[in-house]
C-alpha positions as CSV (number, residue, x, y, z in Angstrom):
1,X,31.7,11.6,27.2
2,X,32.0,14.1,30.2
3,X,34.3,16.5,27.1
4,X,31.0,16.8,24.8
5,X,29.8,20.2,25.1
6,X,28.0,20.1,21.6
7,X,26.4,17.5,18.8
8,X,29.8,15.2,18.3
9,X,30.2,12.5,15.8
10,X,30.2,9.3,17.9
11,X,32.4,6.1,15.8
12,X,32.3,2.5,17.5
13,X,35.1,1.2,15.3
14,X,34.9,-2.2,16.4
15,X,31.4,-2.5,14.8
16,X,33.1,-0.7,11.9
17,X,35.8,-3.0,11.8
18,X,33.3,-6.2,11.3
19,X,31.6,-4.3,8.8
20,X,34.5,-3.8,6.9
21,X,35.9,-7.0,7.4
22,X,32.8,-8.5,6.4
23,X,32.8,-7.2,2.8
24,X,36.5,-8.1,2.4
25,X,35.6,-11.4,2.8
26,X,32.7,-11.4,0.9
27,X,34.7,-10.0,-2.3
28,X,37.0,-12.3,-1.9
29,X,35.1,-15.2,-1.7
30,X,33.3,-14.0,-5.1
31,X,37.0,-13.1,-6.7
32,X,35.4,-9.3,-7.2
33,X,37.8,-6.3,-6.5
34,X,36.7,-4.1,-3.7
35,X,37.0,-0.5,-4.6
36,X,34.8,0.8,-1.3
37,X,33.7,4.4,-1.6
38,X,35.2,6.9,1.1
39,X,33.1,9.1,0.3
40,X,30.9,7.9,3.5
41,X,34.5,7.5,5.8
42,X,36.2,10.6,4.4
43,X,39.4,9.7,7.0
44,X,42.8,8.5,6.4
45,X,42.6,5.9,9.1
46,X,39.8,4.0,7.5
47,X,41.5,3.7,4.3
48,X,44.5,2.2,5.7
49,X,42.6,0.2,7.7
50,X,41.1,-1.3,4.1
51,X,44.6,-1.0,3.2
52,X,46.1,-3.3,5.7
53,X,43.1,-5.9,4.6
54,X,44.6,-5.5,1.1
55,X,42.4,-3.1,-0.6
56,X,44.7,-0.8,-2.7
57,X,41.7,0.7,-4.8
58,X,39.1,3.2,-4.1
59,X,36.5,5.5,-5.0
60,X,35.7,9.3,-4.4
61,X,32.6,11.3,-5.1
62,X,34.8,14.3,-5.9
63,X,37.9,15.7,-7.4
64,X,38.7,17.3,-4.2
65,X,38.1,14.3,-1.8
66,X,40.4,12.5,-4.3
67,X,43.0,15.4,-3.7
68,X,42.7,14.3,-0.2
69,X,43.4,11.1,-0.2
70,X,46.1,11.2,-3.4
71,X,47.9,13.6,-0.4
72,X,47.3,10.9,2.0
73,X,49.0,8.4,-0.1
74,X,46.6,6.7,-1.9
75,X,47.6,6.3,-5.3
76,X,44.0,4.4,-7.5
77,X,41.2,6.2,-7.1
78,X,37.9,6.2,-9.3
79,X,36.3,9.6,-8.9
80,X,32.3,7.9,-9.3
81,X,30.9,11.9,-10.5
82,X,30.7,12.8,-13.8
83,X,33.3,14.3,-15.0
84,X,33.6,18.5,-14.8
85,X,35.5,20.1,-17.1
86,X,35.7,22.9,-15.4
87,X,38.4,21.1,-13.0
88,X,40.5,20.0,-15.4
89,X,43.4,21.8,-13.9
90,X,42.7,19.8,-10.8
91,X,42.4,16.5,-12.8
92,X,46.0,16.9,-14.4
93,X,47.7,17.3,-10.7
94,X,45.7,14.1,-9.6
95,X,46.7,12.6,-12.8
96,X,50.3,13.2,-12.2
97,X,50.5,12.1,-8.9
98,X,47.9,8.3,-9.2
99,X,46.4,6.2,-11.4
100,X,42.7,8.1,-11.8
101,X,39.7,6.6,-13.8
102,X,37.1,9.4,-14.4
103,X,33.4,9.1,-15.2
104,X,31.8,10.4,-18.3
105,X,28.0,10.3,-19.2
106,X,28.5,12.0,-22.5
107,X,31.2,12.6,-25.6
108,X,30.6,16.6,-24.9
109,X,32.5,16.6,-21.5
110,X,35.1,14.0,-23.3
111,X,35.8,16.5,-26.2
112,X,36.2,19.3,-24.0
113,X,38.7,17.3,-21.8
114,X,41.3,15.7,-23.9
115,X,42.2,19.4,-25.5
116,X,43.6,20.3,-22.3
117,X,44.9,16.9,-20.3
118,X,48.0,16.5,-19.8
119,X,48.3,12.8,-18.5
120,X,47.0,9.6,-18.9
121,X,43.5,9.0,-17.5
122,X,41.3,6.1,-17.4
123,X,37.4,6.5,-18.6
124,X,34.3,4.4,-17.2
125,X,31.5,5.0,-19.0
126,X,28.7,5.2,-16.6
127,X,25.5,3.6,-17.5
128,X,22.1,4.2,-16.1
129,X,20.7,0.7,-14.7
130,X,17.6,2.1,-13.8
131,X,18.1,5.0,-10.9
132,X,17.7,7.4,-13.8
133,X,19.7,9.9,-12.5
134,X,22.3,10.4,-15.0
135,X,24.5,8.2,-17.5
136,X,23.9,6.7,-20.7
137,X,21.2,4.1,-21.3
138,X,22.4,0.8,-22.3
139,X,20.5,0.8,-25.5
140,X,21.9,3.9,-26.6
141,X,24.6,2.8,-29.4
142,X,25.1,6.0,-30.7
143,X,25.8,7.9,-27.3
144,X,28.2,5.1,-26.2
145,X,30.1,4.9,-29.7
146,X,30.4,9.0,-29.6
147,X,32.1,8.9,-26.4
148,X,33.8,5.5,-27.5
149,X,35.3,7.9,-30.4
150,X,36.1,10.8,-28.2
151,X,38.6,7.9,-26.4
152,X,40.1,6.8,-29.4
153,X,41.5,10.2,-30.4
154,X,43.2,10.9,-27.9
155,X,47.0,9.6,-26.8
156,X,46.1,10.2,-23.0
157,X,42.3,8.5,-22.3
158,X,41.7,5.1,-21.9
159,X,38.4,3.0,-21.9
160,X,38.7,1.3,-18.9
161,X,34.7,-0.1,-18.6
162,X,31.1,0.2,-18.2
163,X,30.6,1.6,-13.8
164,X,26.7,1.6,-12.8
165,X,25.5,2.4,-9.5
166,X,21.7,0.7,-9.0
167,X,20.9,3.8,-7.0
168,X,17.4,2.5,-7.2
169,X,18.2,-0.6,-4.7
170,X,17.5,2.8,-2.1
171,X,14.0,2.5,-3.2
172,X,13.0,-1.1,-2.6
173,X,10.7,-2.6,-0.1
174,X,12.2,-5.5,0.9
175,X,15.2,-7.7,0.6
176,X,13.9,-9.8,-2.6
177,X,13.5,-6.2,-4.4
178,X,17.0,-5.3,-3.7
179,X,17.9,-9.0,-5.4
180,X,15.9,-7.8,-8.5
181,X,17.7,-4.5,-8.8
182,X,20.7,-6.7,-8.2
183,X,20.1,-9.2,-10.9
184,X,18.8,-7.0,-13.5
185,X,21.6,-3.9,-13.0
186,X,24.5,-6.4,-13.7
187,X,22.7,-8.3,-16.9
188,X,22.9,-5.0,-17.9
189,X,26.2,-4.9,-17.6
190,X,26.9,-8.5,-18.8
191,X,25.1,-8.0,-22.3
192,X,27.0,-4.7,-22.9
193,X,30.3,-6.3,-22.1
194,X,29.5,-9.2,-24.3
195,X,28.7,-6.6,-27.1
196,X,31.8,-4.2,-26.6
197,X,34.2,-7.1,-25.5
198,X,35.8,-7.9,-28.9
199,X,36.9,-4.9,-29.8
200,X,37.8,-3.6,-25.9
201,X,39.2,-7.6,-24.5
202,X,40.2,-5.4,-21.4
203,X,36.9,-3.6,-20.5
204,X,35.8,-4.0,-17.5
205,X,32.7,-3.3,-15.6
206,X,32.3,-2.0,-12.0
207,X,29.1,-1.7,-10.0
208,X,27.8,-1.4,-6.6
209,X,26.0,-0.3,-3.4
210,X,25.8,-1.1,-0.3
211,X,22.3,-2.9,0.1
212,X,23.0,-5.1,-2.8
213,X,26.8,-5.7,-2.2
214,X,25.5,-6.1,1.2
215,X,22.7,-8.9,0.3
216,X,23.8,-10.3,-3.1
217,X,25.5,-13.8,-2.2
218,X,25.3,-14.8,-6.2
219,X,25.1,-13.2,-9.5
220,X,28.4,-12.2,-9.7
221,X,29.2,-13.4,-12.6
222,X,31.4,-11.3,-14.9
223,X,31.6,-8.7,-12.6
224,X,35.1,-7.1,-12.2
225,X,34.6,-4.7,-8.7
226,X,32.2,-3.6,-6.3
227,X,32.2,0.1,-4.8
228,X,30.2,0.3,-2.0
229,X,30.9,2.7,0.8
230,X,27.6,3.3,3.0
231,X,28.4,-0.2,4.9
232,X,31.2,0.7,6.7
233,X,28.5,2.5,9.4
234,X,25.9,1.3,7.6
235,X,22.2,3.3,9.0
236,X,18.5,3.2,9.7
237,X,17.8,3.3,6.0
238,X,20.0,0.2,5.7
239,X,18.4,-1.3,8.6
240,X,14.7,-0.8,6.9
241,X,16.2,-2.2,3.5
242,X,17.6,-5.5,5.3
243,X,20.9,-4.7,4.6
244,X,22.5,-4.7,8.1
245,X,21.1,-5.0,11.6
246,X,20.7,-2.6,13.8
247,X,23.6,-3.8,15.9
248,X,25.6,-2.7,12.9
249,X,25.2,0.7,12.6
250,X,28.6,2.0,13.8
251,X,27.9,5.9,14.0
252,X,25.7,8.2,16.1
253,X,25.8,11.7,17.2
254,X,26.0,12.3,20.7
255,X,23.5,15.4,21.6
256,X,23.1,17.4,25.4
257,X,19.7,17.4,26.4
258,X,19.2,20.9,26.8
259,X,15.1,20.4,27.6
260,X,12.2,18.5,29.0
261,X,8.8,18.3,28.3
262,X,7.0,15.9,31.1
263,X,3.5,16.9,29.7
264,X,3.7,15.4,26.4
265,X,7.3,13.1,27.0
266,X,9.2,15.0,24.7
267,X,13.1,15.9,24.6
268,X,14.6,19.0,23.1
269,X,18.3,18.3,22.6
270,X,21.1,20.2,20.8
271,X,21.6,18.4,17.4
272,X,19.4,19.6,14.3
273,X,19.1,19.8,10.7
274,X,23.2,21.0,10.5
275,X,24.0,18.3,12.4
276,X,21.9,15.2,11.4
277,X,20.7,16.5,7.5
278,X,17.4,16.3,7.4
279,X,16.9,13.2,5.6
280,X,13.9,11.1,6.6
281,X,12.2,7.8,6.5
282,X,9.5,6.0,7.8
283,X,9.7,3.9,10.7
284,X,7.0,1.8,12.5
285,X,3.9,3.8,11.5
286,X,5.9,7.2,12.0
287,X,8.2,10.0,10.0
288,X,11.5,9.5,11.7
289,X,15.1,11.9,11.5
290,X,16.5,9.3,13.8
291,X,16.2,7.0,16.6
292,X,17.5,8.1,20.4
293,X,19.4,5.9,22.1
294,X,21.1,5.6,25.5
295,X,24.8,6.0,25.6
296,X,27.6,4.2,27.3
297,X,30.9,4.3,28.2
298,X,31.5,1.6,25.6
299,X,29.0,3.5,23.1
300,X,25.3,3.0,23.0
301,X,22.3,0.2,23.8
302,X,20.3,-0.5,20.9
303,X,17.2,1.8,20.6
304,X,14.0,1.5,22.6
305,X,10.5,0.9,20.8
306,X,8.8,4.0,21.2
307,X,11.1,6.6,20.8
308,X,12.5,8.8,17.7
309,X,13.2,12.5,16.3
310,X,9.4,13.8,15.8
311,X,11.1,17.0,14.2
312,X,14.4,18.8,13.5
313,X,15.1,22.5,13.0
314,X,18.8,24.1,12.6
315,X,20.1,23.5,15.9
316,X,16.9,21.7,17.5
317,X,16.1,18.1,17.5
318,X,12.6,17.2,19.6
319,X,12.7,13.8,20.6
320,X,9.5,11.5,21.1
321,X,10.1,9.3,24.4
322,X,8.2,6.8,25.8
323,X,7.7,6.8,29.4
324,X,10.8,4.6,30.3
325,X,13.8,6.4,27.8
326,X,12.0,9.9,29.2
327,X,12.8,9.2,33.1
328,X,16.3,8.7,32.0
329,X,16.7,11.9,30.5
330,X,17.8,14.6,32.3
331,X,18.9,18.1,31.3
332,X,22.3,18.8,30.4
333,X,23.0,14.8,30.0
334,X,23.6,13.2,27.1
335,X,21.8,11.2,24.6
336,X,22.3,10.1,21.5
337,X,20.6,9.4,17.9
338,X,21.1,7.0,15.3
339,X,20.8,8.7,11.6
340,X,18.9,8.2,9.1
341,X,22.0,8.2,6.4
342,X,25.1,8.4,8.1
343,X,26.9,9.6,4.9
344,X,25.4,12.9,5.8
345,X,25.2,13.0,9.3
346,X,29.5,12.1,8.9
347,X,30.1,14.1,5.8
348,X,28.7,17.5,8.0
349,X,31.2,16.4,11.0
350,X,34.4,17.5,11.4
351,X,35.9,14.5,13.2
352,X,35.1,11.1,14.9
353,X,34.9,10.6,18.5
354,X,36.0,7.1,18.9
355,X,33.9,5.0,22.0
356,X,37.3,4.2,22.9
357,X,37.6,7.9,23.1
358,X,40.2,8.5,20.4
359,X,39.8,11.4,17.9
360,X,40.0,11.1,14.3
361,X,40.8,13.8,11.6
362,X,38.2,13.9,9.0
363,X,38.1,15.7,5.3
């Protein structure tokens, strides 16, 4: 701790560790393949750590990441974006090196792809559940049979499966919402695969996030993989949602107090919007951008009722103390702040500062 000068990416990998351990176990004990999502870890040492717990499949949010980790040595990835043509030059290296399974939303990008691929990819089709972000809805038989077609012609693509993310599971109130989402995403799923399967016996179909992979314990029937990724640090947002306890969120940053405000028990530390995001939730009757929390030698207590971060600018975070967390403030010490959504808070980093005080190389 006495080498932070500025905000630093704090990683308790032992809490980590359970995390990660616990979903193993979890898709196990449901047969499901476990295809977790870097794009939350971004860092070699976290896929081999799934690795050693025999997890030889992953996902990546982009064609680069999955540069990064093909380089690293993993060979089956599923980039979960859909697909950009524009990258197709990048595709066919990837494609060369691993087994890659692309996602396409619509027979356009498909057409445009196969004229200039030059190895064998697989194709998920990805369906919107209900986040209605993008995809194809599951009624739509002629969008699915165009890009069904656009497969077919060509030597080098193969349907691999229907891939949904129930994105909406963000959005829910409580834990019997996120079991809704749950059920109703993968009958979704189900009923397509039941229509498609006679004339696809392979197809498979591949879902997941990390409050309903998290909280799901049945209804995974038919199912072939899970690709959550948020759980491996898990967050405040997962915290609100029920999926985790607090005790599980394995990240923070680590931010010098660089003023004090005694008049109105407010903290001004070095760690804002370029270091945290600026994503936000509410928390206990207030907007939050994160909860302060004393640091340790071995990482951090669990945070105080009473405090969070009122505000953040670019480099400013003020934090709202209670009378107790203020007194043990001082400037030019340390505190630090649990985030929001650690996939931004890690993916703005550009390493891990282990408790055990170990530094990790990051994408």
């Amino acid at each position: 701790m006495e080498e932070i000068e500025s905000p630093t990416l704090l990683l308790n990998w032992q809490t980590a560790k359970a995390n990660i351990d616990r979903m193993v176990e979890k898709a196990r004990r449901h047969q499901l393949r476990l295809r977790p999502h870097l794009k939350t870890a971004q860092c070699l040492q976290i896929a081999r750590y799934f690795e050693e717990k025999g997890v030889e499949q992953f996902t990546c949010s982009s064609f680069s990441m999955a540069s990064f980790f093909a380089e690293g040595g993993i060979k089956d990835i599923t980039v979960a974006f859909p697909v950009n043509v524009r990258e197709t030059k990048t595709i066919n290296a990837l494609a060369a090196q691993i087994r890659l399974n692309i996602l396409a939303v619509n027979a356009e990008s498909l057409a445009l792809l196969k004229n200039d691929l030059r190895h064998p990819v697989g194709v998920f089709l990805k369906i919107d559940v209900g986040t209605h972000r993008t995809g194809l809805l599951p009624e739509d038989e002629t969008g699915i049979g165009a890009c069904l077609r656009e497969i077919e012609s060509s030597n080098l693509l193969t349907f691999r499966g229907f891939l949904a993310h129930a994105g909406h599971s963000y959005t829910a109130r409580s834990s019997e919402e996120i079991l809704n989402v749950h059920h109703e995403s993968t009958g979704i799923l189900r009923r397509l695969k039941s229509k498609y399967q006679h004339r696809y016996p392979g197809l498979e179909l591949s879902t997941g996030d990390t409050p309903t992979c998290s909280l799901a314990d049945e209804g995974w029937n038919g199912i072939d993989e899970i690709r959550p990724g948020n759980f491996v640090f898990y967050d405040l947002m997962q915290v609100a949602l029920g999926s985790c306890r607090m005790k599980d969120v394995a990240v923070a940053l680590a931010c010098p107090v660089v003023a004090l405000h005694p008049d109105r028990h407010e903290a001004i530390v070095y760690g804002g919007g370029v270091h945290l995001s600026k994503d936000r939730m509410a928390w206990k009757g207030n907007e939050i951008f994160g909860l302060p929390v004393e640091l340790t030698k071995s990482g951090w207590k669990l945070p105080e009722p009473g405090n969070y971060v009122r505000s953040l600018s670019q480099e400013h975070g003020v934090l709202h103390c209670s009378p107790h967390f203020f007194e043990k403030l001082k400037t030019g010490s340390l505190t630090g702040i649990l985030p929001v959504h650690s996939c931004m808070m890690v993916d703005i980093a550009d390493e891990y500062l282990l408790t055990t005080g170990e530094r990790w190389e990051k994408m």
